[in-house]
Kinemage of the C-alpha trace (Angstrom):
@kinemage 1
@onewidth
@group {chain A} dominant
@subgroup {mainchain}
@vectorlist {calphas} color= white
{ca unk a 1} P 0.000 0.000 0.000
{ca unk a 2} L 1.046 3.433 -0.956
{ca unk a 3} L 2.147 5.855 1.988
{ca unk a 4} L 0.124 9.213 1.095
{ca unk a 5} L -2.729 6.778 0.417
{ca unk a 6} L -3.049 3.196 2.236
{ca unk a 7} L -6.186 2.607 -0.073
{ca unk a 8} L -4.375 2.515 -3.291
{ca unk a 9} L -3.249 -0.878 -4.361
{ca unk a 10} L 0.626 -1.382 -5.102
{ca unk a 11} L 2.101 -4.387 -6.564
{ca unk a 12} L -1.776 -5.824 -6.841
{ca unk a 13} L -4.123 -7.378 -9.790
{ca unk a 14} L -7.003 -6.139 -9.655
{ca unk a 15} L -9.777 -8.328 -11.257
{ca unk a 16} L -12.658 -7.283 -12.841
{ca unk a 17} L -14.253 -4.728 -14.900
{ca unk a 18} L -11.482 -2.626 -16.321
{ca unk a 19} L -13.713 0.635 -15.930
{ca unk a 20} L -15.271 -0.722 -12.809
{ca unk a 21} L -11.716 -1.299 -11.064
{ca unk a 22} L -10.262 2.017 -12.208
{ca unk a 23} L -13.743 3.726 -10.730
{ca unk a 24} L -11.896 3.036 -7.048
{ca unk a 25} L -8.653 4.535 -7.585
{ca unk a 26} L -7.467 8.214 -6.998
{ca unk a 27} L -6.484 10.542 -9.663
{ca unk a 28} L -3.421 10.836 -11.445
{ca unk a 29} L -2.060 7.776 -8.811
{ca unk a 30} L -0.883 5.834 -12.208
{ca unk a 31} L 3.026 6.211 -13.815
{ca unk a 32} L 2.452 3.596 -16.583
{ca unk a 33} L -0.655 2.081 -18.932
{ca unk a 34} L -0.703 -0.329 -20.931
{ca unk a 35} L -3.761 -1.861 -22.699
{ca unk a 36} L -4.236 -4.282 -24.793
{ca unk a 37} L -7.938 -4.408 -25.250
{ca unk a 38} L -9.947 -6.575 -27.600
{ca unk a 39} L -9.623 -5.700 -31.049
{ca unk a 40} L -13.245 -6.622 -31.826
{ca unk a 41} L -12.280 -8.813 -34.649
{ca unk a 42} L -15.271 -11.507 -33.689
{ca unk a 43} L -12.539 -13.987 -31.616
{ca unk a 44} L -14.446 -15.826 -29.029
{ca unk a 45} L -12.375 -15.682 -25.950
{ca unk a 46} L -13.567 -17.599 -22.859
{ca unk a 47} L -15.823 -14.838 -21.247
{ca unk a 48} L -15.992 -12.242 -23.895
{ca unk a 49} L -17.122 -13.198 -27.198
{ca unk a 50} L -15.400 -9.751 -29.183
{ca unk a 51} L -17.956 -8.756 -32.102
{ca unk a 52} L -19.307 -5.726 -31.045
{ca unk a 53} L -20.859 -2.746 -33.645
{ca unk a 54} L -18.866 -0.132 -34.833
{ca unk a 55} L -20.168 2.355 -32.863
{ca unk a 56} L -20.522 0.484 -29.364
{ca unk a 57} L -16.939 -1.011 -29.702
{ca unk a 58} L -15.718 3.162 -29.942
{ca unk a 59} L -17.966 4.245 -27.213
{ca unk a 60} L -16.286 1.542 -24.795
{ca unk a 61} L -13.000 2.494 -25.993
{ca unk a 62} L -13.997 6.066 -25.227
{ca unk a 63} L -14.848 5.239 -21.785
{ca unk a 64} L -12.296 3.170 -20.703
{ca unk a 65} L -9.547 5.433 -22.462
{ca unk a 66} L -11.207 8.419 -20.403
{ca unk a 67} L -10.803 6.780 -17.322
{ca unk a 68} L -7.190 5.817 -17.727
{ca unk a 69} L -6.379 9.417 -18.671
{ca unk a 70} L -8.177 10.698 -15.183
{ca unk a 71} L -5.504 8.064 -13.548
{ca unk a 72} L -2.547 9.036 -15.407
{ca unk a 73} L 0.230 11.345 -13.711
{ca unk a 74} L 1.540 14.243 -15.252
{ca unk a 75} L 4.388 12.998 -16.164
{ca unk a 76} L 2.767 9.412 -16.489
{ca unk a 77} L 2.781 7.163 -20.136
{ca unk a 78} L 0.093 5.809 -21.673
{ca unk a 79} L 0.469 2.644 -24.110
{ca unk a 80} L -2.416 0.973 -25.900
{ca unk a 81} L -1.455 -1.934 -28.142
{ca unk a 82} L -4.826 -1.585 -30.710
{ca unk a 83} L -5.630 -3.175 -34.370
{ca unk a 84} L -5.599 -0.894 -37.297
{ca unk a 85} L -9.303 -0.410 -37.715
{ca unk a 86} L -9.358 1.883 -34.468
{ca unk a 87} L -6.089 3.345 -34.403
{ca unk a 88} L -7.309 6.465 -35.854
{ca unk a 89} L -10.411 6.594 -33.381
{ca unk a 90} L -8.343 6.129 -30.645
{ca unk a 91} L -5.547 8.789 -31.759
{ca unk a 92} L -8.182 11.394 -31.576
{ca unk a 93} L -8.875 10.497 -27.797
């Protein structure tokens, strides 16, 4: 656990909802993202079957990418390993 905050997880995983799990931690308390979300190229995973529209696939982007960025540092990097088909979408975020 951090010092200034003994809320904030260090060194944990945090399971669950990507936007849920973020929800619970502080602002700019992050120094490195990295995402690799699903590229929504209709690959049926396990849990997540990834075949969403156009439109709802962007919106979730949008929302997770937005809560990153409210979790980000400063001086803090942001990585997101993406297909083609969104780059451009996402570059605008």
């Amino acid at each position: 656990m951090s010092k200034k905050d003994p809320t904030t997880p260090i060194g944990q995983i945090l399971v669950g909802d990507c936007i849920e799990q973020m929800a619970i931690l502080p602002d700019e308390s992050v120094d490195l993202i990295f995402a690799d979300p699903p590229y929504n190229i209709g690959y049926h995973y396990d849990q997540y079957e990834d075949n969403r529209s156009h439109q709802d696939y962007v919106a979730w982007t949008r929302d997770w990418v937005t809560a990153s960025m409210r979790l980000l540092k400063p001086s803090g990097s942001f990585y997101i390993l993406i297909g083609d088909e969104y780059a451009a979408e996402l570059r605008l975020l």
